[in-house]
C-alpha positions as CSV (number, residue, x, y, z in Angstrom):
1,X,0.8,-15.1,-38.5
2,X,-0.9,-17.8,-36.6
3,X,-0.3,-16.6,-33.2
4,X,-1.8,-13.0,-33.6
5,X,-5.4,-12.9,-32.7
6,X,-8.3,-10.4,-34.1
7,X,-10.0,-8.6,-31.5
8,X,-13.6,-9.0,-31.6
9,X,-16.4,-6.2,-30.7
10,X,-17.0,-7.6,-27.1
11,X,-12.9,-7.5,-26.6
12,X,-12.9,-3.8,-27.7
13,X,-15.5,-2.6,-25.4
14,X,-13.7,-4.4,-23.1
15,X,-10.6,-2.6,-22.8
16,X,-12.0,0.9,-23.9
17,X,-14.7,1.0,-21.3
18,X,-14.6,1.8,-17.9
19,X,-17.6,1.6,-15.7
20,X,-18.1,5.0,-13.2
21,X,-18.7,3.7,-9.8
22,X,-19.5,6.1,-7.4
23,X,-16.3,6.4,-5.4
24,X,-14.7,7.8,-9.2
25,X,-17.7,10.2,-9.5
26,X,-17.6,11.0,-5.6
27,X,-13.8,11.7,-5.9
28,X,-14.1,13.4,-9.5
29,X,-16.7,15.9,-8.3
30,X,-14.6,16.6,-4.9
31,X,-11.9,17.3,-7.2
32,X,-13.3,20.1,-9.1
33,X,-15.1,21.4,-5.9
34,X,-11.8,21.7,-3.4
35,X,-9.2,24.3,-3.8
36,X,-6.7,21.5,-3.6
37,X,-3.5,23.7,-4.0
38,X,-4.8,27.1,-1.6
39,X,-5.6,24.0,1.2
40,X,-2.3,22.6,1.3
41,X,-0.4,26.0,1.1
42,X,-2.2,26.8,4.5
43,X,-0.8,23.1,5.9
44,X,2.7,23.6,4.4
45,X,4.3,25.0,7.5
46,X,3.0,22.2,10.3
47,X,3.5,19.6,8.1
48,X,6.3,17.2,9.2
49,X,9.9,17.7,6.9
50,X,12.3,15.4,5.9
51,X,14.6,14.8,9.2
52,X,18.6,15.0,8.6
53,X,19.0,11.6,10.4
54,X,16.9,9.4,8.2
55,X,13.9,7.4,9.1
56,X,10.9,7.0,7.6
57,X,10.0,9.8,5.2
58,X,6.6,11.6,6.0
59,X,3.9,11.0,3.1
60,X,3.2,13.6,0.4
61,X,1.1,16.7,1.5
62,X,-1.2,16.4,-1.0
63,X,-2.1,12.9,0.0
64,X,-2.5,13.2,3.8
65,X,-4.6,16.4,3.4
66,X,-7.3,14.3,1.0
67,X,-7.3,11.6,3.6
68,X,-8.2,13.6,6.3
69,X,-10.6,15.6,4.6
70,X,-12.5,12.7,3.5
């Protein structure tokens, strides 16, 4: 067992903690705030569908909707 390594108390915190930055706290609080799921039933029908001939597929509902919201 020469190769394994003990982590030490500095490694631990390391990989367990996270700092909050406010772009996670921004988007954690807009998160709880938006009806997410009533929003994009109301886009649902003008949103772009899949076209029958190929070509690039449209991006998720969900994800164009947060983008132009924020």
């Amino acid at each position: 067992m020469m190769g394994a390594k003990q982590l030490g108390f500095s490694d631990y915190e390391q990989t367990i903690a996270k700092k909050h930055t406010k772009r996670d706290i921004f988007l954690a609080e807009l998160k709880s705030v938006v009806p997410w799921q009533a929003l994009i039933e109301l886009i649902k029908p003008c949103c772009p569908k899949m076209n029958k001939q190929g070509g690039r597929p449209p991006y998720p509902r969900p994800t164009m909707l947060r983008i132009r919201l924020i």
